[in-house]
C-alpha positions in Angstrom: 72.7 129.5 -40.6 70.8 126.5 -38.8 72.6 123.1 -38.4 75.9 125.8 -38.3 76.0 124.6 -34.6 77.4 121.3 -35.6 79.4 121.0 -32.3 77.3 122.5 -30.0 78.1 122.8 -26.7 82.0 122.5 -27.3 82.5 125.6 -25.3 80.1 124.8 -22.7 76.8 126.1 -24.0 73.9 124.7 -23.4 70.4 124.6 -24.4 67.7 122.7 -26.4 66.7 122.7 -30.3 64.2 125.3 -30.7 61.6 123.1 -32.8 61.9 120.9 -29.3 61.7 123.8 -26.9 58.3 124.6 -29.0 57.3 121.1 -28.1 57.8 120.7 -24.9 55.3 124.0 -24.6 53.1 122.4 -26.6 52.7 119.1 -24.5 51.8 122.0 -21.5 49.8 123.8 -23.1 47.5 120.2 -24.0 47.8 119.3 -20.2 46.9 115.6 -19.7 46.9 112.9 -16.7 49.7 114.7 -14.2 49.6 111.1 -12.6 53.1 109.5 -13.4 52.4 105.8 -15.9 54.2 104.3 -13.2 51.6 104.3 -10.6 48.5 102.4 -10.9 46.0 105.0 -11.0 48.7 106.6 -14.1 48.2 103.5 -16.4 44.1 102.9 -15.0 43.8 106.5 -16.5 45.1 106.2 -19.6 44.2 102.7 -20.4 40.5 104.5 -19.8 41.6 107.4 -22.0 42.9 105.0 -25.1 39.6 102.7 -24.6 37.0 104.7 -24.2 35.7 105.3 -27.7 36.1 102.7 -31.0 38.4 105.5 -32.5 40.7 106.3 -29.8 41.2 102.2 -29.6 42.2 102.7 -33.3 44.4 105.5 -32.5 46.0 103.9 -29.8 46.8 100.8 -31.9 48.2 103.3 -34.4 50.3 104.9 -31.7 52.2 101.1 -31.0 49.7 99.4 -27.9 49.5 96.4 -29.5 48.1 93.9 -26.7 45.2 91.7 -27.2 41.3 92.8 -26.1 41.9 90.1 -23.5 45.1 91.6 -21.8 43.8 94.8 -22.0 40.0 93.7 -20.0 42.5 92.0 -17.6 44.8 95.3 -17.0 41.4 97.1 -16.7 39.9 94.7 -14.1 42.9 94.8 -11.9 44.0 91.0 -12.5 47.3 91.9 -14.5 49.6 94.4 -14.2 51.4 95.9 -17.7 55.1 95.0 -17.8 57.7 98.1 -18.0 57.7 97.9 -21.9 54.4 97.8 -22.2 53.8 100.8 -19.2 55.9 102.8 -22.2 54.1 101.9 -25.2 51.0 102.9 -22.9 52.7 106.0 -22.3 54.0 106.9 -26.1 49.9 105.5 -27.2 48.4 108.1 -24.8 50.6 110.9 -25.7 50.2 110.4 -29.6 46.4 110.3 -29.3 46.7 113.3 -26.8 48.6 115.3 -29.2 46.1 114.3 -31.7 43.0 115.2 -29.7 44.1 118.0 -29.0 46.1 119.5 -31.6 43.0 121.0 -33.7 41.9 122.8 -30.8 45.6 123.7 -29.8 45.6 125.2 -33.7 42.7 128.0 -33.6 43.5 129.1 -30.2 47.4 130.2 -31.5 46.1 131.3 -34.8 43.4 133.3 -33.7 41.7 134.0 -36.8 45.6 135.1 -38.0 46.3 137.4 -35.5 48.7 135.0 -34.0 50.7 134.5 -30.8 53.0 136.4 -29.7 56.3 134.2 -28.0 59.1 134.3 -26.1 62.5 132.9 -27.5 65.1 133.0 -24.5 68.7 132.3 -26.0 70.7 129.9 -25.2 72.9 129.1 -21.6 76.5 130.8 -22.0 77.0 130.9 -18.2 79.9 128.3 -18.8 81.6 129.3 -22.0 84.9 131.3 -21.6 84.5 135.4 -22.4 86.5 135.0 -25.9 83.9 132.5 -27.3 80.4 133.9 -25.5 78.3 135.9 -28.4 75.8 138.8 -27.5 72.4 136.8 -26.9 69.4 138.6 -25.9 65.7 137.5 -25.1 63.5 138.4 -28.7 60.0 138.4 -28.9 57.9 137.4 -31.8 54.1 136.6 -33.0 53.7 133.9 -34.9 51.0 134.3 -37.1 50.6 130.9 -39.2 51.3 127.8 -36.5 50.0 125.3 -38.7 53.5 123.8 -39.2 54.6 123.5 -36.1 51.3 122.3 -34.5 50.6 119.8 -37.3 54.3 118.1 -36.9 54.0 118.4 -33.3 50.6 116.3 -33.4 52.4 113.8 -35.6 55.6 113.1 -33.1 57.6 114.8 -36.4 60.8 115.9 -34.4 62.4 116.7 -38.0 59.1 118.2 -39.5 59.4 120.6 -36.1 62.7 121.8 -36.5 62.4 122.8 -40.0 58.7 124.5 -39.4 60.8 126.2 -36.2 63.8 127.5 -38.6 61.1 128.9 -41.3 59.2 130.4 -38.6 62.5 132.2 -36.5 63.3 133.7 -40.2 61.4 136.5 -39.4 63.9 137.2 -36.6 65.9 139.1 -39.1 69.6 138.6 -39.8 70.4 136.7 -36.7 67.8 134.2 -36.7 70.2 131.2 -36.8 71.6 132.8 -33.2 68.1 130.9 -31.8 68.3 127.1 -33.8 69.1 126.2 -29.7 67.8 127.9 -26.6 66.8 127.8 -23.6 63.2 128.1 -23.6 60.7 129.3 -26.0 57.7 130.5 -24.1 54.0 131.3 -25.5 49.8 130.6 -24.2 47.1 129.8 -26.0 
């Protein structure tokens, strides 16, 4: 039933992919700097954060910040400023060694010794779609017992890897688990 919604939307529904919706509670739940990359104290922070230890300098090289020991000491003292494109690769660096970091942690708390977590799947927007096309969409609740998918692809920036460990995991919805391949928020706390 997934990837059934190939024009999604035409009727004016709107909504995320639920492997994404799973992400974006993810990157929440693993907090981080709040301070925007943008702002000097944003990029001081994470510069500090990706340079703080020999392995998250390895990590963040990894990740794409690719500048030279010497650019990076000069960022750090305050004599140079990063361009734009390198205030993103900063940004995608610190949220891939984040994810990382944190993602082990992120694991047990949601498995809890296979008890799981229970979560919130809230269906898709179908305030604009005309009465003839609107289906009958109601909030389901689930626990997920076995996040290791979905935490592990997550950790890895694996968009593709998330949507298929989202569709294996909504299976257990029943017969109209392909209703929820995009919705409006998937909610859970670890």
């Amino acid at each position: 039933m997934p990837e059934k919604s190939i024009q999604f939307g035409l009727f004016g529904a709107r909504g995320i992919k639920g492997g994404e919706a799973v992400a974006n509670q993810l990157d929440r739940l693993a907090g981080g700097i709040a301070t925007p990359v943008t702002a000097k104290r944003g990029w001081t922070a994470r510069l500090n954060y990706l340079t703080r230890t020999p392995h998250a300098v390895r990590a963040a090289k990894a990740a794409g910040l690719t500048v030279t020991d010497r650019t990076l000491k000069a960022w750090r003292d305050g004599k140079r400023q990063p361009s734009r494109a390198s205030l993103e690769k900063i940004e995608r660096a610190y949220t891939a060694v984040r994810r990382q970091n944190v993602a082990k942690h992120l694991l047990k708390r949601l498995n809890r010794d296979g008890r799981g977590t229970r979560i919130e799947i809230h269906p898709l927007n179908q305030s604009q779609v005309p009465q003839p096309h609107k289906r009958v969409l109601s909030m389901r609740t689930m626990n997920v017992r076995d996040w290791d998918a979905l935490v592990t692809a997550w950790a890895a920036g694996d968009t593709g890897g998330l949507e298929t460990a989202w569709d294996d995991t909504v299976v257990d919805l029943g017969s109209d688990w392909g209703q929820y391949e995009y919705v409006t928020n998937v909610g859970f706390a670890a």
